[in-house]
C-alpha positions as CSV (number, residue, x, y, z in Angstrom):
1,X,13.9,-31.0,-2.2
2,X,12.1,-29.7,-5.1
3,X,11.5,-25.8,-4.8
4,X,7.7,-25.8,-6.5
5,X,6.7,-28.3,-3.6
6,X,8.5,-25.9,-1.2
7,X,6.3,-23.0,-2.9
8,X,3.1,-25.2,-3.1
9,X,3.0,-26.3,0.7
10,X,3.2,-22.2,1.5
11,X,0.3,-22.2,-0.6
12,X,-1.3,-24.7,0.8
13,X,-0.6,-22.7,4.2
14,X,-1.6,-19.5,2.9
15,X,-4.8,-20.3,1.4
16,X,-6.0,-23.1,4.4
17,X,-6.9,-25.4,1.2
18,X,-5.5,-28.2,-1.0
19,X,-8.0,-26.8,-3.4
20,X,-7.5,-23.1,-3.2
21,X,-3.8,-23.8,-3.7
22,X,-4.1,-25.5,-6.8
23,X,-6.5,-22.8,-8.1
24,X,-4.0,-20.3,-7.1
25,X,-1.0,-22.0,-8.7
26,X,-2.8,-23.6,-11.5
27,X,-2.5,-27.3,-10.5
28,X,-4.6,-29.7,-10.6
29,X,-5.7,-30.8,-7.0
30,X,-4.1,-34.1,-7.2
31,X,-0.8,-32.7,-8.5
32,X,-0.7,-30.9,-5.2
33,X,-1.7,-33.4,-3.1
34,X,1.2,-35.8,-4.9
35,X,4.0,-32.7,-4.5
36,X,3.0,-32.8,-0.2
37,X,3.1,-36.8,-0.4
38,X,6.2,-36.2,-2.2
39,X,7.6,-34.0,0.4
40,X,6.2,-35.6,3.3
41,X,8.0,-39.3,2.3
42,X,10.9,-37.0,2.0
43,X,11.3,-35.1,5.7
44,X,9.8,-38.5,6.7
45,X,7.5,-37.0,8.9
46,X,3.5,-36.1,7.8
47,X,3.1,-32.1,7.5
48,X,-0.6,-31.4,6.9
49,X,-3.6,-33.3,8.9
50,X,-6.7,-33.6,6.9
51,X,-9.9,-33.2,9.5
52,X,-13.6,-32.9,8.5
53,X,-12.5,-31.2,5.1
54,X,-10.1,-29.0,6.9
55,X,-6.5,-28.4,6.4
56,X,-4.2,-27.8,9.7
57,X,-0.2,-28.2,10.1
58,X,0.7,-30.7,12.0
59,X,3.7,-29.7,14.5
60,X,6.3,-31.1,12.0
61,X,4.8,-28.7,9.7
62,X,4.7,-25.6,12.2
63,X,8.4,-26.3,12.4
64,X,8.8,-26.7,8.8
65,X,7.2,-23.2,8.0
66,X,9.8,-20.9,9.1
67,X,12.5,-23.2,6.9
68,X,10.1,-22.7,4.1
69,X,10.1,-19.2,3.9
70,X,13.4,-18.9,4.3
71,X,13.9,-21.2,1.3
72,X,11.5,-18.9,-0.5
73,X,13.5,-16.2,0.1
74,X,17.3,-18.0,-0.8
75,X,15.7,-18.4,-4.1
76,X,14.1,-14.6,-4.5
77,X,17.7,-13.5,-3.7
78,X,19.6,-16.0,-6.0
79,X,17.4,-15.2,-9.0
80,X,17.5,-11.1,-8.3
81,X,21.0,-11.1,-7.9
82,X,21.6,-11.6,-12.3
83,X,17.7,-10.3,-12.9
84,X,17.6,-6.5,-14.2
85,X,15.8,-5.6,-11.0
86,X,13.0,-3.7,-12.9
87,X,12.0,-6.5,-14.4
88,X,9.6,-8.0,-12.2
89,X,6.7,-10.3,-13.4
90,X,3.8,-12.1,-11.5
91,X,0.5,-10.3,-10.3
92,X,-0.6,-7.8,-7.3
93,X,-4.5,-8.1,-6.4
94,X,-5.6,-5.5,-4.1
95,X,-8.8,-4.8,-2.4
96,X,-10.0,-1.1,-1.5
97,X,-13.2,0.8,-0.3
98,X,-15.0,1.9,-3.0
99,X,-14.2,5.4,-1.9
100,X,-10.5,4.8,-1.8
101,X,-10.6,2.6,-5.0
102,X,-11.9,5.2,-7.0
103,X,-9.9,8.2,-5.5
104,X,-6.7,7.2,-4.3
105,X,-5.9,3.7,-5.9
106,X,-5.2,4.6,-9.5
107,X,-2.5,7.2,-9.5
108,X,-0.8,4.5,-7.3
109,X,-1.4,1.7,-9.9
110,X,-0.6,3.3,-12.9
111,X,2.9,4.4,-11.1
112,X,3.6,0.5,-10.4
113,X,2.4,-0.6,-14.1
114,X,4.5,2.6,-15.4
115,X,7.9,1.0,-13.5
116,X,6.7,-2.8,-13.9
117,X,4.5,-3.8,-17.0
118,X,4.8,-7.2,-16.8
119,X,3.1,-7.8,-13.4
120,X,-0.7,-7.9,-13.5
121,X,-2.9,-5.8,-11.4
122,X,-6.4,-6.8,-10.1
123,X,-8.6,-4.0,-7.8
124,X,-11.5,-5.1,-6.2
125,X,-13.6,-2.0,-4.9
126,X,-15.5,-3.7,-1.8
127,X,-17.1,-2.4,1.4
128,X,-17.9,-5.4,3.2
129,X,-14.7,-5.4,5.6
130,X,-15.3,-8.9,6.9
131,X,-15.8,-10.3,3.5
132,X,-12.4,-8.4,2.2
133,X,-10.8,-9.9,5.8
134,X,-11.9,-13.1,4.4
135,X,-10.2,-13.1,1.3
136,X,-7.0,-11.5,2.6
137,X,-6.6,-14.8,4.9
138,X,-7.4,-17.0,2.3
139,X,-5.2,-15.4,-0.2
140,X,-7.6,-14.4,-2.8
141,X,-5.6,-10.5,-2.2
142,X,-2.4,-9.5,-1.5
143,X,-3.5,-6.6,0.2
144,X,-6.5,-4.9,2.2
145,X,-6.6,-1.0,1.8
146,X,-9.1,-0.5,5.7
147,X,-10.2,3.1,6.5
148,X,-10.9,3.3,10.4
149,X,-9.3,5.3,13.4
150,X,-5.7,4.3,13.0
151,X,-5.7,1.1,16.0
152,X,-2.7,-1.7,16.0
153,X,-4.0,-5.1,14.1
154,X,-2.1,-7.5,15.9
155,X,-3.4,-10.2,13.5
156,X,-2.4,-8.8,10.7
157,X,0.8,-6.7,8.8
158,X,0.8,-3.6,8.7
159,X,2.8,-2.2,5.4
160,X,2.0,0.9,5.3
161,X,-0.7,3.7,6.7
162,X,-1.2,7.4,6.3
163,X,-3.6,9.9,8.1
164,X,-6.3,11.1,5.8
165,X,-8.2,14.9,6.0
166,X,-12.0,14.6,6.6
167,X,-14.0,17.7,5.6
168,X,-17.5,19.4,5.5
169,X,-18.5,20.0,2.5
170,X,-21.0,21.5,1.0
171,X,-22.5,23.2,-2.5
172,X,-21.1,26.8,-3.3
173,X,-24.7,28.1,-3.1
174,X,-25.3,27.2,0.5
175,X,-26.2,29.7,3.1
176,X,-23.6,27.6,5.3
177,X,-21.0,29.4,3.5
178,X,-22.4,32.8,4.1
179,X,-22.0,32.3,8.0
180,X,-19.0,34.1,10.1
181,X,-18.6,31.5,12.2
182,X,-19.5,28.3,11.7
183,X,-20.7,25.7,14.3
184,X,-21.8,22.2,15.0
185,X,-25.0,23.5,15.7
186,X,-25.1,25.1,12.6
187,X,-23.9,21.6,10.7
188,X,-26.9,19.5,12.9
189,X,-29.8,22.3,11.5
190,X,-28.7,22.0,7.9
191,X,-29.8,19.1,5.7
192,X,-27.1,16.7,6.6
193,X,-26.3,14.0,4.4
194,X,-24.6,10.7,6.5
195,X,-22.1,8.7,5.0
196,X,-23.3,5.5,6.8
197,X,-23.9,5.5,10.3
198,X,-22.3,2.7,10.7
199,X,-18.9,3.8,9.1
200,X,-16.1,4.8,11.3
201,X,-15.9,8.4,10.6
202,X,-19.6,9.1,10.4
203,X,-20.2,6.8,14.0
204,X,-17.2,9.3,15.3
205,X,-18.3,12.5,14.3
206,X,-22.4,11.3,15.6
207,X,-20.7,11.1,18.9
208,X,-19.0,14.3,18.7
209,X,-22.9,15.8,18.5
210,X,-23.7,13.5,21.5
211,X,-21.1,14.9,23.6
212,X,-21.8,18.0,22.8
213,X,-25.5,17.7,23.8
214,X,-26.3,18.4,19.8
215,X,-29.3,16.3,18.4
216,X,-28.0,14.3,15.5
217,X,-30.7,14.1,12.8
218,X,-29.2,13.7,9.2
219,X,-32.2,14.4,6.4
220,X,-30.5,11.0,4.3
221,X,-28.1,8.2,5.4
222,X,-26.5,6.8,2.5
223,X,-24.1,4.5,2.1
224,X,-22.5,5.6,-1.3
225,X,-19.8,8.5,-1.6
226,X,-20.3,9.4,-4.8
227,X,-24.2,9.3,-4.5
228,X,-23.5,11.9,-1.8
229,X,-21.0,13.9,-4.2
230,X,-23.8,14.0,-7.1
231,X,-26.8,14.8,-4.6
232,X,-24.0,17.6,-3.5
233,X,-23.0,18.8,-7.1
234,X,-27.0,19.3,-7.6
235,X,-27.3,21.7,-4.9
236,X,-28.4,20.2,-2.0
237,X,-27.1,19.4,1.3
238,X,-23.7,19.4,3.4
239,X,-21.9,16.5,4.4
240,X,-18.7,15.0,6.4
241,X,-16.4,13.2,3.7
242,X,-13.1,12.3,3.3
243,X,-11.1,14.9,1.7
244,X,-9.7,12.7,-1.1
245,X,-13.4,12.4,-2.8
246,X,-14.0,15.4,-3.3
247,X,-10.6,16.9,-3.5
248,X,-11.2,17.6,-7.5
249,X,-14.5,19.1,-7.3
250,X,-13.4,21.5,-4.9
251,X,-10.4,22.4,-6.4
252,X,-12.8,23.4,-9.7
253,X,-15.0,25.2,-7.6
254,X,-18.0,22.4,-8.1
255,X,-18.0,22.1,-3.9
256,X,-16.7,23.9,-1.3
257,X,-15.3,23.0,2.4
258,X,-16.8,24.7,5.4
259,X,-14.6,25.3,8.7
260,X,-16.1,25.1,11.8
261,X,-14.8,27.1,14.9
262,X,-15.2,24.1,16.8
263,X,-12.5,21.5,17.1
264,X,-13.9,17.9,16.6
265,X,-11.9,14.5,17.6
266,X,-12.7,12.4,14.4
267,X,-9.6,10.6,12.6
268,X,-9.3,8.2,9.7
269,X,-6.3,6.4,8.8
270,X,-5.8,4.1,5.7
271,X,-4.0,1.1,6.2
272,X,-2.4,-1.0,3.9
273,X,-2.7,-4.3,5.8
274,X,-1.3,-8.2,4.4
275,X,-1.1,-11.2,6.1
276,X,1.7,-12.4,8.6
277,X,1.8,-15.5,7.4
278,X,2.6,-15.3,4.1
279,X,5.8,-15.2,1.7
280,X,6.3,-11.6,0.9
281,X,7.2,-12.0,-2.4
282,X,9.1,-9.4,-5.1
283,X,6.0,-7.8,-6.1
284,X,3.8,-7.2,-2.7
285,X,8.0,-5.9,-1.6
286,X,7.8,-3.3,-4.3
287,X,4.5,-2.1,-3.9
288,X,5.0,-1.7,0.0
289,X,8.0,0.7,-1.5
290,X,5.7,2.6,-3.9
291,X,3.0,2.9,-1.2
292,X,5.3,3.8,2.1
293,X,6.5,7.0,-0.3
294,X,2.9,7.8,-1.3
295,X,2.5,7.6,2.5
296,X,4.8,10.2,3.3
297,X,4.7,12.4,0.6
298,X,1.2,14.6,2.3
């Protein structure tokens, strides 16, 4: 049995799609279709059935799969065992928040291009969780960076996840900074700037006001971190960020973090998150390495 037509019906798995395989591997549609036919005449048993346009594994193949990966594997481990091991080649697509993206992302991709040139790296900066979700079980990514409460995804892989600081912050002219003791109360009656209502952290700390009995009424609700940073940098407003944005401009002095003498209950956690279902291949296994020791190096 041919290895390619081992790799192309993982593909074919990973992706849902005869077509999105091809694209993926840069086949034509009907060299895939002839690689299947080619290893379905030889297991002698059909692997894929074809219904209203849709791709689903027939039992044969759910039985196959696990034999599949495993093949996969034999041959990672037969060719790294006389490969230099730093010479990896292929390509690692990512997709981040934008917040993240900008942030975090690229002193973690320039230490994986620094250690392996030859791979190529693609970051999409996207908000839109479902439509990222989407991607990641088609295939279009490798990995999903997701900032929420840290919370078990039992439909997905976990590789790696680290607890990230959240922070007021404010401009170093504000009269929040002249206050003794800061409170919620205080944070409410200031010109608060939301991060999104709709966005984890910001729907979190909106019900620590609520419990509290604290009206909730930011001046601006906007849905952009780094519009927040500049309206912040011009002397206006306080908001509730994570720390990684504006970790630079408060080191320089350009904003400043307020405590609060109240304790609040509002956690993010980023998650490095893959598919189950998929060949973890050289590459994504490297990354995972570089990531898990960004992820406890805090």
């Amino acid at each position: 049995m041919e290895i390619r037509n081992v790799t192309t019906f993982v593909k074919i798995v990973e992706s849902g799609s005869f077509t999105r395989a091809a694209e993926n591997l840069g086949y034509s549609q009907a060299a895939v279709t002839a690689q299947i036919k080619a290893m379905e005449s030889e297991l002698g048993v059909p692997l894929f059935d074809r219904i209203n346009r849709k791709v689903y594994l027939t039992q044969e193949g759910k039985t196959f799969l696990p034999h599949a990966l495993n093949m996969l594997k034999a041959e990672e481990e037969a060719v790294n065992s006389v490969r230099p091991q730093n010479n990896l080649w292929g390509e690692l697509r990512i997709c981040a928040p934008s917040s993240y993206a900008m942030s975090v992302m690229p002193s973690l991709l320039l230490e994986f291009r620094k250690l392996h040139p030859h791979v190529s790296i693609s970051l999409n900066a996207s908000d839109f969780i479902e439509d990222s979700l989407q991607k990641l079980n088609r295939s279009e990514i490798d990995f999903l960076v997701r900032l929420d409460r840290q919370m078990p995804h039992p439909e997905l892989l976990t590789a790696a996840g680290r607890r990230e600081d959240l922070v007021f912050v404010t401009w170093p002219g504000s009269p929040l900074l002249k206050k003794r003791s800061l409170t919620l109360s205080d944070i409410a009656q200031a010109d608060f700037i939301v991060s999104g209502r709709n966005i984890s952290y910001s729907a979190q700390l909106e019900r620590e006001f609520v419990s509290r009995g604290i009206e909730f009424s930011p001046v601006m609700d906007i849905g952009s971190v780094g519009a927040i940073i500049n309206m912040l940098l011009s002397g206006y407003g306080v908001s509730f960020l994570p720390e990684f944005t504006v970790r630079e401009q408060i080191k320089k002095g350009e904003l400043a973090a307020l405590k609060l003498k109240d304790e609040i209950s509002v956690e993010l956690y980023a998650s490095y998150i893959c598919s189950p279902d998929r060949w973890i291949n050289p590459v994504m296994k490297e990354f995972i390495r570089i990531v898990q020791a960004h992820c406890t190096d805090k």
